[in-house]
C-alpha positions in Angstrom: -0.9 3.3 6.9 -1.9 -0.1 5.2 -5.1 -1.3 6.8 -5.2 -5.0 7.2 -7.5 -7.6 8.2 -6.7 -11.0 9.4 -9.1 -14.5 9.0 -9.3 -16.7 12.0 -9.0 -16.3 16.2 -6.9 -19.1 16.7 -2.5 -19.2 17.8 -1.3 -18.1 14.2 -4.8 -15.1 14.2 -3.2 -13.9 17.2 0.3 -14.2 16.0 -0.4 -12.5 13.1 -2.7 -10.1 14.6 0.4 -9.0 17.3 3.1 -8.8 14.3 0.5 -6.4 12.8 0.0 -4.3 15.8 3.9 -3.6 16.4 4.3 -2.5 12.5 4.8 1.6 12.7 3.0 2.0 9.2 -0.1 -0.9 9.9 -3.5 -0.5 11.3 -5.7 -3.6 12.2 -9.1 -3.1 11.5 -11.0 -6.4 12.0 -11.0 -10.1 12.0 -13.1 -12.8 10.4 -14.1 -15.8 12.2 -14.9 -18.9 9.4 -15.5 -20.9 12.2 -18.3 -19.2 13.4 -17.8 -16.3 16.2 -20.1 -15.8 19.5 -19.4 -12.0 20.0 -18.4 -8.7 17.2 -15.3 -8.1 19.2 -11.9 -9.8 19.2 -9.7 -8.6 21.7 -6.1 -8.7 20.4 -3.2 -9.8 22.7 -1.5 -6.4 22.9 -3.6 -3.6 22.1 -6.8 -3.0 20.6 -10.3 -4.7 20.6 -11.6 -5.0 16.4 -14.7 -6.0 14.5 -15.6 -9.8 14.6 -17.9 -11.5 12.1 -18.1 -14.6 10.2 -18.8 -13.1 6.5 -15.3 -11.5 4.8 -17.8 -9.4 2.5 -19.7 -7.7 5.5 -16.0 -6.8 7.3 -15.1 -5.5 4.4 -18.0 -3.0 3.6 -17.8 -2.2 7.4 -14.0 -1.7 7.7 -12.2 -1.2 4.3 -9.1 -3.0 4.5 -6.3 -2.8 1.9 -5.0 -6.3 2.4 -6.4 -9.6 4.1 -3.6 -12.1 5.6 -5.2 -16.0 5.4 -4.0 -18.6 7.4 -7.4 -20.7 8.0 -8.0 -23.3 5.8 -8.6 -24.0 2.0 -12.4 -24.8 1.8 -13.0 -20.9 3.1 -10.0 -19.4 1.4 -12.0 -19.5 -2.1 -15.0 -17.5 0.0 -12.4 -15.4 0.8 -10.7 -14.8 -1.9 -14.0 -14.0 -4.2 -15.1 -11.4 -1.6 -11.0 -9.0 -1.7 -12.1 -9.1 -5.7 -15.2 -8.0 -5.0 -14.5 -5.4 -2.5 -11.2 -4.5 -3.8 -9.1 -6.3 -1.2 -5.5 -7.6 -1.5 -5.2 -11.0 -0.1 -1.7 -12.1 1.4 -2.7 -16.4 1.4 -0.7 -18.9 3.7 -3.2 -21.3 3.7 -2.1 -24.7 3.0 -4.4 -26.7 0.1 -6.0 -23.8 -1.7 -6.8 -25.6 -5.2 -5.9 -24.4 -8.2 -8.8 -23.4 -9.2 -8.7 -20.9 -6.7 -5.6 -19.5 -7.5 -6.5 -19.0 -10.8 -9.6 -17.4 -10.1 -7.5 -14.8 -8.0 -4.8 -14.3 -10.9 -7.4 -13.1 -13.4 -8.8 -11.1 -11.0 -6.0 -9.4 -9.7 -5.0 -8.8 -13.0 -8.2 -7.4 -14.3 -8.0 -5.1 -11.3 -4.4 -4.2 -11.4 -4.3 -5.1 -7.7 -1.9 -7.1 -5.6 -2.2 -10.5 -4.2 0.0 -13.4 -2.5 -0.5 -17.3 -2.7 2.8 -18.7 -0.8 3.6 -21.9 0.3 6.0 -20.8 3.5 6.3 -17.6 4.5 9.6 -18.7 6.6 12.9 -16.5 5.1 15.2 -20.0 5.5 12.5 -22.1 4.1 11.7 -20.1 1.0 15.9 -20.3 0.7 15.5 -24.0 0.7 12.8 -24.2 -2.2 15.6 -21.6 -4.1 18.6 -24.1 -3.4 16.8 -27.0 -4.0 15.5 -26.4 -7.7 19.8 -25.0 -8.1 20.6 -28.4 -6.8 18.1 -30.1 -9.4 20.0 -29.8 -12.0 22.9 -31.8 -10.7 21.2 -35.0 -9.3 18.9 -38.1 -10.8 17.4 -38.8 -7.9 15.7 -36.8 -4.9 13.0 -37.3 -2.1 11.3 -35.2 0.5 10.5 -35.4 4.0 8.2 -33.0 5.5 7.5 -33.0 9.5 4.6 -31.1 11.1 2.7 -31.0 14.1 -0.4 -33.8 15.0 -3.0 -30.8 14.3 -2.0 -30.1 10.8 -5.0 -31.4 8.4 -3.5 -32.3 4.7 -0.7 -33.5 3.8 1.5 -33.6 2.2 2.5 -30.0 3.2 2.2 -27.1 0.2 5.5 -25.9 1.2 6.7 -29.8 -0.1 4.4 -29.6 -2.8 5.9 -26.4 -4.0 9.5 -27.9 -3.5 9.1 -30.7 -5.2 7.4 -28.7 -8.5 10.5 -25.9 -8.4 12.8 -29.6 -8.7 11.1 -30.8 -11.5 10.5 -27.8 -13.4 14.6 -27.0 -12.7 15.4 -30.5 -13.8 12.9 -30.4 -16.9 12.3 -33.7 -16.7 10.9 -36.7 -14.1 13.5 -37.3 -11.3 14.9 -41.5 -11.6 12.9 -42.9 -9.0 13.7 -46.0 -7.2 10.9 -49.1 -7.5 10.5 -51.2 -4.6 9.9 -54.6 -5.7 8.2 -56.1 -2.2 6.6 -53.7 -0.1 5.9 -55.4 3.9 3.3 -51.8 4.3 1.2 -50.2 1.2 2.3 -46.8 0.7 6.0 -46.7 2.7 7.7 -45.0 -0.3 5.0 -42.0 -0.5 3.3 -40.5 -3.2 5.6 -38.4 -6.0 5.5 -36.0 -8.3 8.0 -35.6 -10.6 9.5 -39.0 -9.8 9.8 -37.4 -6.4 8.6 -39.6 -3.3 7.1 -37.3 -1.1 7.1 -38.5 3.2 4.9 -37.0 6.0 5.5 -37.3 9.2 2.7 -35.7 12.0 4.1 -35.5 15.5 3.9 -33.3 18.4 6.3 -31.9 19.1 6.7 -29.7 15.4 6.1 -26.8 14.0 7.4 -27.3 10.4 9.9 -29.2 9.3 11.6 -30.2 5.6 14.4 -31.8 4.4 15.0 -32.3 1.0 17.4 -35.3 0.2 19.4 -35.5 -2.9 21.1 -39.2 -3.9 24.3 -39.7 -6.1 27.1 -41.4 -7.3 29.2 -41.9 -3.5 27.5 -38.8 -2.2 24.2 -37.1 -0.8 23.0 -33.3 -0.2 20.9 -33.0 2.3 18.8 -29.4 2.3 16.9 -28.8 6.0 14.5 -26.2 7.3 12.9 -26.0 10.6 10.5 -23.9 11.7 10.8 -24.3 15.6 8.3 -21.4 16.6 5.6 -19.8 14.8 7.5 -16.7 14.6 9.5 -17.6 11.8 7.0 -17.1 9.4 6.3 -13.1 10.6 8.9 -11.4 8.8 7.9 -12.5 5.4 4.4 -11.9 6.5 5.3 -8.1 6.7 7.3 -8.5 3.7 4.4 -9.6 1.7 1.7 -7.0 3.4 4.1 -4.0 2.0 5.1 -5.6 -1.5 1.5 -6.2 -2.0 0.6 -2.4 -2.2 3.4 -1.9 -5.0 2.4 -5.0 -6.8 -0.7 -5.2 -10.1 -1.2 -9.1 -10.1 -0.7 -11.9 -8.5 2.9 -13.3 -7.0 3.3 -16.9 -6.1 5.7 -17.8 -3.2 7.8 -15.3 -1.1 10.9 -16.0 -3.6 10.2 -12.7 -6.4 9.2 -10.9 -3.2 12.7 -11.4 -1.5 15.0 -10.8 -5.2 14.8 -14.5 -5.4 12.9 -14.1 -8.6 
């Protein structure tokens, strides 16, 4: 059985929490509240009522997970992330915004350790397919932008799963994409921000869950890649992926992609 512990109380917690419960070879043993928790106890949606507190480091003295799933926010995931290393914890990371400096701090610790970990941008099977099509696809076009959609509660933007897209482009291409320069702009900032010569759109509606489309531009043609999220659900089965290739892993992995035999 792996034993795993889960950050946060709110839809995706519970989610997650659920996907956990119904896994034959998982056992939920706790949850931790950054947002500050008025009772020890969290009772889950299905089954079980688990350990509740507000400090990763005493949950996991108390409770001894093998992996921590994160979907909270950035500013706690570095908390989070010193306190698996400390407490020999594998942390699965869906958290949108985690700096780098973070991630590097967990690579050369889960390397010292020879322990597990997972930073991805999407955990959604059709958009980690995207991101693997869209860097194939960089190779063959000048010019490319990005449109990501998410719901009005989402706080940064643009979205890490674009962010991600747009550096798998680039690095494919191996150079800046040919980006067009808009001589007279009506609105500051219309065209985005880029990377890689790469404009970058956000859009925050109701309505979405996650949304991207990825838009390449050529000579009498254009490839359009899409991926939408419509429910939640869509990013559980690579969340289940990533809590089993986690045990069998001695470093850190970075998106679903090697995880899958997208490599």
């Amino acid at each position: 059985m792996i034993r795993v512990a889960i950050t946060g109380t709110g839809q995706m917690a519970r989610l997650v929490l659920a996907t956990i419960e119904a896994q034959p070879d998982f056992d939920p043993v706790g949850l931790v509240e950054p947002m500050g928790a008025t009772s020890d106890q969290f009772q889950g949606d299905a089954q079980g009522v688990y350990p509740l507190t507000t400090d990763p480091a005493d949950l996991f003295k108390s409770v001894h997970p093998d992996v921590v799933v994160d979907f909270t926010n950035a500013a706690f995931t570095t908390r989070l992330v010193e306190a698996a290393l400390a407490h020999g914890v594998r942390p699965v990371i869906g958290t949108s915004g985690v700096d780098a400096a973070t991630v590097e701090r967990l690579r050369a610790g889960s390397a010292e350790a020879k322990r597990g970990a997972v930073v991805a941008a999407n955990f959604a099977i059709g958009s980690v397919l995207q991101m693997h099509m869209a860097a194939i696809a960089a190779r063959f076009f000048d010019s490319a932008e990005i449109i990501e959609l998410h719901h009005d509660r989402k706080a940064d933007a643009p979205s890490g799963t674009s962010l991600t897209t747009a550096r798998m482009m680039r690095d494919a291409r191996g150079r800046d994409f040919e980006t067009n320069i808009t001589s007279l702009h009506h609105i500051e900032d219309t065209r985005g921000g880029a990377i890689g010569g790469i404009p970058i759109h956000s859009v925050r509606l109701p309505g979405f869950v996650a949304s991207q489309e990825v838009i390449f531009g050529g000579t009498g043609q254009i490839l359009t890649l899409r991926h939408d999220s419509t429910g939640r659900e869509s990013f559980m089965p690579g969340v289940v992926i990533a809590i089993r290739e986690v045990m069998r892993r001695e470093g850190l992995v970075e998106g679903l992609a090697p995880l899958v035999g997208l490599g």
